[in-house]
N, C-alpha and C positions, 0 to 999 in steps of 0.2 A: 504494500500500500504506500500511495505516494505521498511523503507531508512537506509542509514549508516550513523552514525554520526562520522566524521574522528577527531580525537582529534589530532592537529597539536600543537608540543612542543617543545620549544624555550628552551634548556637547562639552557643556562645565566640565563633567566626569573626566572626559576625556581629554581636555586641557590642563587637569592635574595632576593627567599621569606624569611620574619620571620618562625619561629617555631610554630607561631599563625595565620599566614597564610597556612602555609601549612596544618595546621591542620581543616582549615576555608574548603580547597579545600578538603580535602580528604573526611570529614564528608560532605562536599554538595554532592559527589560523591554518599554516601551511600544514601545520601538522595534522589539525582533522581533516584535513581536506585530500591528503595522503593516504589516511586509514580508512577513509569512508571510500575513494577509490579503488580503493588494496580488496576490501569486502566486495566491493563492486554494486554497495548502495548509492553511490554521487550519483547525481540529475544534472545536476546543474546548480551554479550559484550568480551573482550581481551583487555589485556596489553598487548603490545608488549616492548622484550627485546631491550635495546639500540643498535641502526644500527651498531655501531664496531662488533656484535655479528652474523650482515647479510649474509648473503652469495649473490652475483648474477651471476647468469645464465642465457647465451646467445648464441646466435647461434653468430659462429664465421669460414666463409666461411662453411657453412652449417651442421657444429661438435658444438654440446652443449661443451660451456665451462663454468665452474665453477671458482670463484676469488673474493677475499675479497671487492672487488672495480673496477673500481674505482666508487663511490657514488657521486650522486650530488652534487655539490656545494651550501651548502645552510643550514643557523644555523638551521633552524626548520626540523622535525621527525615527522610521524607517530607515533604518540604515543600509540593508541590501538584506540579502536573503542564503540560504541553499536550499537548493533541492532535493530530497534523499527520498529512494524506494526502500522499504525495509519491513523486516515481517510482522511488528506489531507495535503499539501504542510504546508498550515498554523499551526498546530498541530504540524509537526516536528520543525516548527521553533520556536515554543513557547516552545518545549521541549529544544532545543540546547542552547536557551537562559537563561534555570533553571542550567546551567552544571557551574559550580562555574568556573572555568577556563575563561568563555567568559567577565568573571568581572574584569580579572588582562590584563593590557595594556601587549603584548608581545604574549599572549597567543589566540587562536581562537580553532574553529570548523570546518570542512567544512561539509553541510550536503549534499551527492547524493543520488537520489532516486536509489533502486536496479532494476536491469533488467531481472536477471534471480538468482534464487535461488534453491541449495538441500543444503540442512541440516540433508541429510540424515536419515531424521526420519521417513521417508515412504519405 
């Protein structure tokens, strides 16, 4: 079953890190992203660019309109994602808790399971 693991980012958080933290988080990064290949549950993952960079669009009395904002209220972002196939609830959450981020106070996860998928590879 295919889930998403949301990487929710607290910008402060992460301008506090040391230079040896950051560096702690980036290499655990490579590192899960190694062993979930290695299993052969990786999908896929993305960074996403900082929301100032967002655009949203909405229906607006039934005309799509486009606008910088306005954006939720709220220090934490979408910070990019992976994608992992894996055999149960339990496995993704033993994966999300290997994600070096879940170890710094400020920072999380969220894991949903996915409902419908093209990856257009078929």
């Amino acid at each position: 079953m295919k889930y998403l693991i949301l990487m929710q980012i607290n910008p402060t958080v992460l301008e506090q890190l040391t230079p040896e933290q950051s560096k702690l988080v980036q290499d655990g990064h490579e590192a899960f992203m190694a062993h979930i290949k290695e299993r052969g549950e990786f999908v896929g993952t993305q960074a996403l660019a900082d929301p100032s960079q967002s655009k949203v669009v909405r229906s607006v009395a039934g005309t799509p309109q486009t606008s910088d904002g306005p954006f939720a209220e709220a220090k934490e972002f979408l910070g990019g994602f992976y994608l992992v196939d894996v055999e149960d609830e339990a496995r993704v959450l033993e994966l999300a808790r290997m994600i070096p981020d879940t170890s710094i106070d400020g920072l999380a996860v969220e894991v949903r399971p996915v409902m419908f998928s093209d990856l257009g590879d078929s």
